[in-house]
N, C-alpha and C positions, 0 to 999 in steps of 0.2 A: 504494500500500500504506500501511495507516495505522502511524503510528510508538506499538512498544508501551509508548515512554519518555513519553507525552504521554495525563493524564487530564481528564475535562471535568468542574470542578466549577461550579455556581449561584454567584456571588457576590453579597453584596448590597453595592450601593455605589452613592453618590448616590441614596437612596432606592427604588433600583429591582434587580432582578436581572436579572445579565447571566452569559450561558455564559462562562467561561472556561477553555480548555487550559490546564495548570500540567502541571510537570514533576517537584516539590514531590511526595514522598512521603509527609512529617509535616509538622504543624503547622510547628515550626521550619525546616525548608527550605521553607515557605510566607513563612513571616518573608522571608528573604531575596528569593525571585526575587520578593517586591512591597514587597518595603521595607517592610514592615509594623515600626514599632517594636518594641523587646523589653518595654515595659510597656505595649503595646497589650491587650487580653482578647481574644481568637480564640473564636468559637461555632462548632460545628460539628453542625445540626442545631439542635434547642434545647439544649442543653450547652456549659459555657463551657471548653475544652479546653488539655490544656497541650503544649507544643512537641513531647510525645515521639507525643502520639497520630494514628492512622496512618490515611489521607486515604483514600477512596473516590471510585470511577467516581461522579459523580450528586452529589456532596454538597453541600449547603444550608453555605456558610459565611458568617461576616459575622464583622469584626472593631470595634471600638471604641477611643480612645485615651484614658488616664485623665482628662483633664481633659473629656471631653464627658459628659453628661448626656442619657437618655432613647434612647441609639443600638441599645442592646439591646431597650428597649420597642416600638421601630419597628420594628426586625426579625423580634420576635414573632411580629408581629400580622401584617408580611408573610406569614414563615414558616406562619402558620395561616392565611392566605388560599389560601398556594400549594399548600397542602395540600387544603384543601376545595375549589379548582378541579381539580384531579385526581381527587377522590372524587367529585365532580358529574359530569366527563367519565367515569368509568369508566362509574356507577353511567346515566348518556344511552347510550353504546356497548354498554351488556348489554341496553340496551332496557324 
């Protein structure tokens, strides 16, 4: 039986996106169960989100630490790749 306390979100990390279970309902209880700093910037989607806002089955997150440079711009352009391989497979599977 699957546990209703455990959602799968896309994370983007090391360049790449990987599923992860979280247990994390908001942003800030995402903070914690990955250690994500508190002046880290959290995107959820393309929007850069703040602690209180509230996590979904499926979501696209990526976070960044202040002192890095271009971590958002990478994520982007993932985030719009991963997006136009999903419109490409829909748009092959309607035929």
């Amino acid at each position: 039986m699957a546990n209703s306390n455990v959602i799968t979100i896309n994370l983007f990390a090391d360049n790449a996106w990987v599923s992860k279970e979280i247990t994390a309902r908001t942003v800030g209880q995402l903070r914690v169960e990955l250690n994500i700093p508190s002046d880290a910037a959290v995107m959820v989607g393309s929007t850069q989100r703040t602690d209180s806002h509230e996590l979904q089955e499926g979501d696209n997150v990526a976070y960044a630490l202040s002192n890095k440079t271009g971590g958002f711009d990478t994520y982007l352009v993932a985030l719009e790749r991963k997006e136009l391989e999903f419109v490409i497979k829909l748009h092959q599977a309607r035929g």
